[in-house]
C-alpha positions, 0 to 999 in steps of 0.5 A: 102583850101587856095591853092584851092582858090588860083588856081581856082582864075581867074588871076592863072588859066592858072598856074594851067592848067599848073601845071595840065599838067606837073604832067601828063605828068610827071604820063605818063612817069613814066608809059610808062616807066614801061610798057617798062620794062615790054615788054623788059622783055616779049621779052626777055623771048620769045626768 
């Protein structure tokens, strides 16, 4: 609990909006990619 009290903590908050946006940015390539996978094998197997 400690971490918690730590990010929601006034001065740390824009590092944890930070932190909050890289880790979906991250979660959102790793998706994208994957789905790309998933259409380049689809186009493949259309042809």
């Amino acid at each position: 609990m400690e971490i918690l009290e730590f990010l929601l903590n006034d001065d740390q908050i824009f590092t944890t909006i930070t932190l909050a946006v890289l880790i979906a940015l991250f979660i959102g390539n790793i998706v994208t990619d994957k789905l790309k996978k998933y259409e380049d094998v689809d186009a493949n197997g259309a042809i």
